[in-house]
C-alpha angles and dihedrals in degrees: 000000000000117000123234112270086205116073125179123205116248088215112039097017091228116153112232137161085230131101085221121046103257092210090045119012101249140143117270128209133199101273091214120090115244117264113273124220135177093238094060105161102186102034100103086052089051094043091046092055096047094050077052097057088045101052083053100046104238126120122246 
């Protein structure tokens, strides 16, 4: 699998081609959502624990 050439920064939301935030130093992700399939696995896990963080109010 390739890895994302954009990056956007978790802090600033700045968008960079970068692994580190140039302007502050944080972390970047891939700004793109993950692939969905049908046969998701994993998905009722994933869904479950961000229904969790909302209810308590934290960001995932």
């Amino acid at each position: 699998m390739t890895e994302a050439l954009l990056h956007v920064c978790r802090t600033c939301s700045r968008y960079t081609l970068a692994e580190v935030c140039p302007s502050c130093g944080g972390p970047t992700r891939s700004p793109h959502p993950p692939r969905y399939s049908p046969e998701d696995r994993w998905g009722k896990y994933r869904r479950a624990l961000l229904a969790r963080a909302a209810l308590e109010g934290a960001a995932p």
